[in-house]
C-alpha positions as CSV (number, residue, x, y, z in Angstrom):
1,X,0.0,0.0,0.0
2,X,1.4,3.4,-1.0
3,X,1.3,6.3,1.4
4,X,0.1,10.0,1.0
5,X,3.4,11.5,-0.3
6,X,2.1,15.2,-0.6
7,X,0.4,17.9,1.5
8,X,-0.8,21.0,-0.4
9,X,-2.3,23.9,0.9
10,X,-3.3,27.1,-1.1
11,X,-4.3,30.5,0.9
12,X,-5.3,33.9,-0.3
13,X,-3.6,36.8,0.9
14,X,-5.1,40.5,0.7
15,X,-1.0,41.6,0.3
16,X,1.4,42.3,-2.2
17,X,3.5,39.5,-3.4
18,X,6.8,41.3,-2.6
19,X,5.6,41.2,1.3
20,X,4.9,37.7,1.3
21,X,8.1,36.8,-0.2
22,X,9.9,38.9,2.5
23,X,7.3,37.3,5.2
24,X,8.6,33.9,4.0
25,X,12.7,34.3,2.8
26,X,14.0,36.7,5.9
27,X,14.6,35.4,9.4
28,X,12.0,38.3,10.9
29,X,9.4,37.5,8.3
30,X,10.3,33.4,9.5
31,X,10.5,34.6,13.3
32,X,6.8,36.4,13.0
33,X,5.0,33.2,11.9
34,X,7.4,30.1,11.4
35,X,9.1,29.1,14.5
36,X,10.1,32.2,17.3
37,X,13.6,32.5,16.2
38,X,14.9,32.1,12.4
39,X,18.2,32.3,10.9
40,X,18.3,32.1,6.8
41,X,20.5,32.2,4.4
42,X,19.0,33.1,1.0
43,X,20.6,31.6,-1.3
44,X,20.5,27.4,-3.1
45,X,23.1,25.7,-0.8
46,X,22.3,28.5,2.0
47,X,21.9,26.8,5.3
48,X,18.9,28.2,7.9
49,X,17.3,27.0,11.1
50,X,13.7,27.4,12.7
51,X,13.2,27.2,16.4
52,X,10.1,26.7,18.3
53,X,10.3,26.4,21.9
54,X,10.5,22.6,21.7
55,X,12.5,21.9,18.7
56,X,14.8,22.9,16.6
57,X,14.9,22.3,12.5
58,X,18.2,23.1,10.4
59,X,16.8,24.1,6.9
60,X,18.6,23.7,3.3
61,X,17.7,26.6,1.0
62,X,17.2,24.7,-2.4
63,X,15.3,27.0,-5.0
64,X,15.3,31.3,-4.8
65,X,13.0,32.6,-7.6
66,X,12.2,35.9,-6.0
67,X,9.4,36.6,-5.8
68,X,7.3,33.6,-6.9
69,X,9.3,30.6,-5.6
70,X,11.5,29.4,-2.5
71,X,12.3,25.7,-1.6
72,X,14.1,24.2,1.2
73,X,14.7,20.8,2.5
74,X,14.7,20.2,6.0
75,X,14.3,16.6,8.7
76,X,11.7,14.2,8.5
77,X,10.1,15.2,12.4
78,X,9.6,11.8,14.8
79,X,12.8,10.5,13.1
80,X,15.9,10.4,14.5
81,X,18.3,13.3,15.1
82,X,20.9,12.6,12.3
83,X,18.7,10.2,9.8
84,X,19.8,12.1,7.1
85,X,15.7,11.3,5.5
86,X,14.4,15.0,4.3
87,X,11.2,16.3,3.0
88,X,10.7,19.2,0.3
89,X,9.1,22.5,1.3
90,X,8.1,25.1,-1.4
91,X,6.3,27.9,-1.6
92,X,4.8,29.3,-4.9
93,X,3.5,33.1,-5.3
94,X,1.0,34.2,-7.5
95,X,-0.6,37.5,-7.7
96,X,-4.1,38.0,-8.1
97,X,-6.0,41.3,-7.9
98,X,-7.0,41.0,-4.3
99,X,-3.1,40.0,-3.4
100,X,-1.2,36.8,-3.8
101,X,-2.1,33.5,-3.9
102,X,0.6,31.0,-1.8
103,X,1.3,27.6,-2.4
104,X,2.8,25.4,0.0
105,X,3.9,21.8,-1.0
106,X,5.5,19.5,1.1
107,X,7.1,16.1,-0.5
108,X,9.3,13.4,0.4
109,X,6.7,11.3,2.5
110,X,6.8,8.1,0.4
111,X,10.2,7.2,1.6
112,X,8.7,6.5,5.4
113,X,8.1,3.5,7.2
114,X,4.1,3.3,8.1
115,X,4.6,4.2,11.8
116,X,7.0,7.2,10.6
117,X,4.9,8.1,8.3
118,X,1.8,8.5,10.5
119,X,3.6,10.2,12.9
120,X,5.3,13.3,10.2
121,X,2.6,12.9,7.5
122,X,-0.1,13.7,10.3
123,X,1.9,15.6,12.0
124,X,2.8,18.2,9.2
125,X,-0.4,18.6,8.0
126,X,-1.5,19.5,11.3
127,X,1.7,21.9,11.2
128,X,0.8,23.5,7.6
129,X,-2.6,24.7,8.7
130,X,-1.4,26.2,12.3
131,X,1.4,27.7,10.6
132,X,-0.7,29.1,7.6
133,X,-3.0,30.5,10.0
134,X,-0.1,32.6,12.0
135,X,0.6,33.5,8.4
136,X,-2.2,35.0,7.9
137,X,-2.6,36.6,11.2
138,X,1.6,38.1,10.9
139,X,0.5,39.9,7.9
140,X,-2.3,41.2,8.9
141,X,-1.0,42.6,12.2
């Protein structure tokens, strides 16, 4: 049996593409709705980190298209520190009349045992929609 390899999730935003690019490639725009401290550098190779208050995730910058795409790599979450095992994040702008339209697609799922699986596929998607959501509310503040 083959297992969900994707999440996608598409929001509107009532804001200029150039401010969600900056919202999502610079560590204050990371820092206001991605994790509480971010550290990026923008650039394919770059390296980058996200913090919560309960984990840590070293990112890979792996596509810079300003301003309609950014990619980065970063760990598969319930695996083991040092499984080197990575998922694909990337964002895709679009501008529409009333603002931009993002595009967030994470891959790389496939690759998982079942109980790993359950445990970052479910997780993540959980994740995507919490994390869109504080988006949403950072640019709007």
């Amino acid at each position: 049996m083959a297992f969900p390899d994707r999440i996608e999730r598409t929001v509107e935003l009532a804001h200029p593409p150039a401010r969600v690019w900056t919202a999502l490639t610079t560590a204050e725009g990371l820092a206001s709705w991605f994790g509480h401290e971010a550290e990026i550098d923008l650039r394919p190779g770059g390296a980058g980190v996200l913090r919560w208050p309960d984990h840590v995730s070293p990112i890979r910058v792996e596509r810079v298209e300003e301003p309609r795409a950014f990619g980065f790599t970063w760990p598969v979450h319930g695996l083991p520190e040092g499984d080197p095992r990575r998922t694909y994040v990337e964002f895709t702008l679009e501008a529409t009349d009333g603002g931009t339209r993002l595009t967030v697609v994470e891959t790389g799922f496939a690759q998982l045992s079942a109980a790993a699986h359950d445990t970052a596929f479910g997780g993540n998607v959980k994740g995507w929609a919490a994390e869109l959501g504080d988006l949403v509310a950072s640019l709007a503040a």
